[in-house]
N, C-alpha and C positions, 0 to 999 in steps of 0.2 A: 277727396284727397286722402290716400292709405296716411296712417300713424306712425311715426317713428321711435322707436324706442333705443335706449344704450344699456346693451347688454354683456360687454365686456370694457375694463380700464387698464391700461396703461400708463406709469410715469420711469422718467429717469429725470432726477430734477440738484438742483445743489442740497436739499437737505434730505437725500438719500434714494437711492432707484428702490423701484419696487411700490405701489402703492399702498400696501400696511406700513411700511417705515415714512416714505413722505409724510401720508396723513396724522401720522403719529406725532412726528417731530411737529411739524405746521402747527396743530391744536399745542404742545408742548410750551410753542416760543421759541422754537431754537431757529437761529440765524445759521443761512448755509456761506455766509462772507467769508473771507479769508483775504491773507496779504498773497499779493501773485509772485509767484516764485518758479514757477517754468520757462518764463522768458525775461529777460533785460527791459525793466520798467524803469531806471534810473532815471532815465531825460524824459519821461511821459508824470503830467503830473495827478493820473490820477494811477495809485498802487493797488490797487484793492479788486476783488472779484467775487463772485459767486460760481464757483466753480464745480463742476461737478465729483462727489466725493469718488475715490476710482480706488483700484488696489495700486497702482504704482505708487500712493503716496498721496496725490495731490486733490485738493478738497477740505472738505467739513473739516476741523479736529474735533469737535465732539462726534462724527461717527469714529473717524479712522483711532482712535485712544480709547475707545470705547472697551471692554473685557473679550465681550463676543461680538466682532465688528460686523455691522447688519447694513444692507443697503447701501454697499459699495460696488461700484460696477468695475467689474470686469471684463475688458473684450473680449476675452480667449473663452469666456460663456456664450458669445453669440454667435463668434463663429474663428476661424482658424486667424494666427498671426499675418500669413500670408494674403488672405482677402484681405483682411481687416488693413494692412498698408494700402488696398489700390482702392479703398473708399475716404471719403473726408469726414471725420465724426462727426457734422448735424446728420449724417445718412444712417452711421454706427446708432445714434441715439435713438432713431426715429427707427432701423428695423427694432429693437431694444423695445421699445415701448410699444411697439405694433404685437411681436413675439407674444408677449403678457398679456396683452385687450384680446388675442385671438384663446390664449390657450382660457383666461379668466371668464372668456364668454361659451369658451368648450364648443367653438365652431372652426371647424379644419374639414374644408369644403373640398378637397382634393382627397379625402375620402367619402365623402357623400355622392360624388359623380362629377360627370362634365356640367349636368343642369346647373348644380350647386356653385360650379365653380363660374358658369357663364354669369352667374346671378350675384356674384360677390367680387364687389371693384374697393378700390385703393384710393384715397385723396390726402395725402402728405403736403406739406408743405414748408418754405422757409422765409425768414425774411433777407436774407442774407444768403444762405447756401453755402457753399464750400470755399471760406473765405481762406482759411490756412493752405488749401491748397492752390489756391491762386494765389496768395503770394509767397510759398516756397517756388514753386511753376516759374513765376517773375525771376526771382534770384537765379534760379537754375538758370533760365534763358539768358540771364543778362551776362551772370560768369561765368559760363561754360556752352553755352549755346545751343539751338534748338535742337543740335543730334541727341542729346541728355534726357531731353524731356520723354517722359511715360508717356505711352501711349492708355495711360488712366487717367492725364491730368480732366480732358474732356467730360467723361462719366463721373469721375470725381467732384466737379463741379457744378453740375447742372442741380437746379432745384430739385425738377420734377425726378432725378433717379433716386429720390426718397420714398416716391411711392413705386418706380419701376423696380428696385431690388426687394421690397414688398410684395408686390404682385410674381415678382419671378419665384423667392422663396415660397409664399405661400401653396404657388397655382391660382394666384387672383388674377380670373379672365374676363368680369366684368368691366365696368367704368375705370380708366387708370389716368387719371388726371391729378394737378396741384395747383397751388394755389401761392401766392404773394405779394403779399401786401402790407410788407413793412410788418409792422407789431397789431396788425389785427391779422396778419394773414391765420391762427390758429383757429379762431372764431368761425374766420370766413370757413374753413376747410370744413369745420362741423357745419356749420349751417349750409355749405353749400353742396356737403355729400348729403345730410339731410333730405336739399330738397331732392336731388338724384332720387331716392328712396319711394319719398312720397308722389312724386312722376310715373315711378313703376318703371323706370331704368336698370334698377338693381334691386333685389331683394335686402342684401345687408353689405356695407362699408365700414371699411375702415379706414379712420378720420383725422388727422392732425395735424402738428407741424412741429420739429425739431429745428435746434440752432446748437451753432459752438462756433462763436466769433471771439471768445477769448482769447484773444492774440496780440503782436504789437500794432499792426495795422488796424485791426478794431476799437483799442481801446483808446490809441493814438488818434484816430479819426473820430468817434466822439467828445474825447475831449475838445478839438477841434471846433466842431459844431455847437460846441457850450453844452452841451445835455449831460452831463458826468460831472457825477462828485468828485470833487478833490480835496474836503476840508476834511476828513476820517481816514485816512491814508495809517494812522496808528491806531486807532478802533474801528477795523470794516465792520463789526457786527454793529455800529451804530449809524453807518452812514445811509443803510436804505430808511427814510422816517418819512413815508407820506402824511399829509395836512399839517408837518410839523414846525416850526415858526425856523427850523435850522437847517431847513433840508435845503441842499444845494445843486441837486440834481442827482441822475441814477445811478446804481449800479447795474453793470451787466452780468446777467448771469447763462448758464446754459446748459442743454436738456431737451426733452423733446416730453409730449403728452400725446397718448392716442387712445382714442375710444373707438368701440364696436357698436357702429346704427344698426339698426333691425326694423324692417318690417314688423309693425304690431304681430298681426296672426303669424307672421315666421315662425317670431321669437315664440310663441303662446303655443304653436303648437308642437317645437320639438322642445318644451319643457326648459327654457333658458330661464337664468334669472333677470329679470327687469330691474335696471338702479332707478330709472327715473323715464318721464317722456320728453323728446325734446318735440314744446310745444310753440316755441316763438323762434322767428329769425327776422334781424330788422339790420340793414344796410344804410347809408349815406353815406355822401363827400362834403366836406365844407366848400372847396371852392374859394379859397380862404389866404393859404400861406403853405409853403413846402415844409414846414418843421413846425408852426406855432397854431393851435387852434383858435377853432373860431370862436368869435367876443360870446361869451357867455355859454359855454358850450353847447351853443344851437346843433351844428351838425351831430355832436355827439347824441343830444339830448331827440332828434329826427331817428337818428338808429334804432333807439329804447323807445319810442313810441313806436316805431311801426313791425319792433318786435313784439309790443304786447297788443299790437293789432292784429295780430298774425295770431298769436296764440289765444284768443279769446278770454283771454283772463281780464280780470279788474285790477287796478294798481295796486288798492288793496291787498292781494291774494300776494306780491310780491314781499314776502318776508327779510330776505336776505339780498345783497347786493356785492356781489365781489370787484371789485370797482378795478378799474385802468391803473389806477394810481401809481406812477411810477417815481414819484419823490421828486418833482420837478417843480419852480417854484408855481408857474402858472397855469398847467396842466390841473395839477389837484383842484386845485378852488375851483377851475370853471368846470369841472366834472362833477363834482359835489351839487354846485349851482343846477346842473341841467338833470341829477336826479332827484333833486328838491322840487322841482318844477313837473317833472314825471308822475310821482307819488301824490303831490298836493298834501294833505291833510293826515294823510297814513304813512310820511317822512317820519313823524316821531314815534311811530307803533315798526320802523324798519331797521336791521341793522347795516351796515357798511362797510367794508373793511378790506384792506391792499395785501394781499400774500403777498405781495413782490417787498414789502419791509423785508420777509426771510427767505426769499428764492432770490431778490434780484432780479432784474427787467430780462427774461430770456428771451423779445424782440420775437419774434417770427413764433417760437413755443410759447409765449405768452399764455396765449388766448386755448389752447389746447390746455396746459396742464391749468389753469385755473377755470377751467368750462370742469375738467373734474375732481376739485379742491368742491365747485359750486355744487357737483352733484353729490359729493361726500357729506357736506356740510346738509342737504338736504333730507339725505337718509341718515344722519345721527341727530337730526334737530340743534348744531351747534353751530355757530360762528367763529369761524377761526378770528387770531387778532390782530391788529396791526400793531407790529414793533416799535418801540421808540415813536409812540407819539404822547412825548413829555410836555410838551407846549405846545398847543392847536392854536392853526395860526387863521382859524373862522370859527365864526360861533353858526353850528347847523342844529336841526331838528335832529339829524340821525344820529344814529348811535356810531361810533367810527371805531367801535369796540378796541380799545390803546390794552395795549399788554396783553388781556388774557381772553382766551375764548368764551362765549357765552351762550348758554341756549335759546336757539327761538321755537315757536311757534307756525308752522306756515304749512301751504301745498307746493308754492313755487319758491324759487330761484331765479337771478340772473347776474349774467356777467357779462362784463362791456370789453371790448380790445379795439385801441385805435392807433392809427399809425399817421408815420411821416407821407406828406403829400394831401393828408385832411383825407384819410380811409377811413372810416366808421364801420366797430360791428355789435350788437346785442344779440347773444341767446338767451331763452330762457328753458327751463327745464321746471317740471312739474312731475308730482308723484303721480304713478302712473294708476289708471283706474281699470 
């Protein structure tokens, strides 16, 4: 089986695009929360977002009040006002973040040749897809009716033209496929261009998943389903707090992460930088419940084994753990439970910890920008931390690193993404030898 390695990163995330400003802030502590103020939240009870920081305004305020404001996105940087209306932003986020993994790994295969290009494919993904524009799409049709509608709403919507306006920008004429599956679909995207990779389907991909469901229908529909905070509606920077005895459910946030797989010998011999190997991919389903996982988080806890059965490693070797955690009451603990049970004995030699305290739950990007939060934390030996965790509401062996970051020790990595309908995913990533 060929080696996979990630040779270029991408993020656009709520606490700033670009990944030197994410990573920055993330280790910092800064919360990308905010009160939502681009749409009518008044009769929806929960107000609060994770929004991505933009130049119109709307986002972070510690970037946008900032002297020299850093890691604020821009559309009219990726591409013209006029495309940029006939796309839905999870697609804007996701070329954004592909853009930066392509140019960061310094591979632009439509000048290396046709080979280059037949041998470099696309796997984007969302959990959600183009929900703003299906329901402006609705509105238009209902009051003014179907002569109105763009003949864009279609491509606007679709999941997969997250990786097709990828692959048409680029010249990627390899594999062009996506992937969705709720709030693991990021994970799955890497691990499942991965295996493309080590198959010998493709030489190198590009990998992940974008969302931007912050809308009224999004945030309206999870409150709905019960999974949304509603008690920090006057302080969002506290309301994302996994394992914390307060948390009341998520925030949503949105953004996109993509990484550049390689081929080992690719990357090795046109002289690319290696962040990491991705050495594990471990899948399950509970089989369980459409929204609540299973008792003790078994399915979850079948992912991360048969990721680190994949990857050869010992539990041991796993240092760090960027956890699912999404501030929900009974999500966290039974995820906790099933990496305690993972580790066995080297849970209290491991650290742990939810970036989504400061990004917010970006569902579908999830599992993409915190696969490279995990490979960041892995080449700085550091643990990001989780926010607002004032009062732990279990007593575990691991470290759940509350407030500030901390260094470890390690080869490996791993991060988990799971979704509604009982999807499970675990990568792991290892410095590469």
């Amino acid at each position: 089986m060929r080696r996979v390695v990630v040779t270029g990163l991408g993020l656009v995330t709520p606490v700033g695009c670009g990944v030197d400003v994410a990573w920055g802030n993330i280790l910092a502590g800064k919360s990308g929360a905010s009160k939502i103020e681009h749409f009518d939240v008044s009769d929806i009870a929960c107000k609060i977002a994770a929004n991505v920081p933009r130049s119109d305004g709307r986002g972070a305020d510690f970037i946008a009040q900032a002297d020299t404001p850093k890691g604020l996105f821009n559309p009219d940087d990726v591409m013209s006002a006029r495309d940029a209306k006939r796309i839905d932003d999870f697609i804007l986020y996701s070329i954004a973040a592909a853009d930066e993994a392509l140019a960061d790994a310094r591979w632009n295969p439509a000048q290396e040749g046709e080979e280059a290009q037949h041998r470099t494919g696309v796997l984007l993904g969302s959990g959600i897809g183009g929900l703003q524009t299906t329901y402006d799409a609705s509105i238009t049709l209902h009051e003014k009716g179907p002569r109105r509608l763009s003949p864009f709403v279609i491509p606007a919507m679709l999941i997969n033209l997250s990786s097709g306006q990828v692959s048409i920008r680029h010249g990627l004429k390899g594999p062009n496929h996506s992937v969705v599956t709720a709030c693991a679909t990021g994970a799955h995207a890497i691990g499942d261009a991965g295996r493309l990779i080590a198959y010998g389907d493709a030489d190198v991909m590009v990998a992940g998943g974008g969302e931007a469901s912050i809308n009224r229908l999004g945030i309206a529909a999870f409150v709905a389903c019960r999974a949304m905070t509603t008690n920090f509606n006057d302080t969002p920077e506290k309301a994302s707090r996994p394992y914390d005895k307060d948390r009341d459910g998520f925030l949503m946030g949105e953004g996109a992460g993509a990484v550049v797989l390689e081929e080992y010998e690719h990357a090795k011999a046109r002289g690319a930088t290696i962040y990491a190997e991705l050495a594990g991919y471990g899948l399950s389903g509970d089989a369980h419940h459409i929204t609540s996982p299973a008792p003790e988080g078994e399915g979850g806890h079948r992912a991360m084994a048969a990721a680190l059965k994949n990857s050869g490693l010992k539990a041991s070797d796993i240092a760090y753990v960027n956890a699912h955690g999404t501030s929900t009451p009974m999500g966290d603990e039974l995820e906790v439970m099933a990496v305690e049970r993972l580790l066995g004995d080297h849970a209290i030699n491991a650290k742990m910890s939810s970036t989504k305290s400061a990004t917010g739950h970006l569902l579908g990007a999830a599992g993409a920008v915190e696969s490279i939060f995990s490979i960041l934390a892995l080449r700085d030996q550091i643990a990001p931390p989780t926010l607002n965790l004032d009062n732990p509401s279990l007593d575990t062996p691991l470290d759940l690193v509350p407030h500030k970051a901390k260094p470890f020790s390690g080869k490996a990595v791993m991060s988990n993404s799971f979704g509604f309908g009982g999807t499970n995913a675990a990568v792991i990533f290892k410095q590469a030898e």
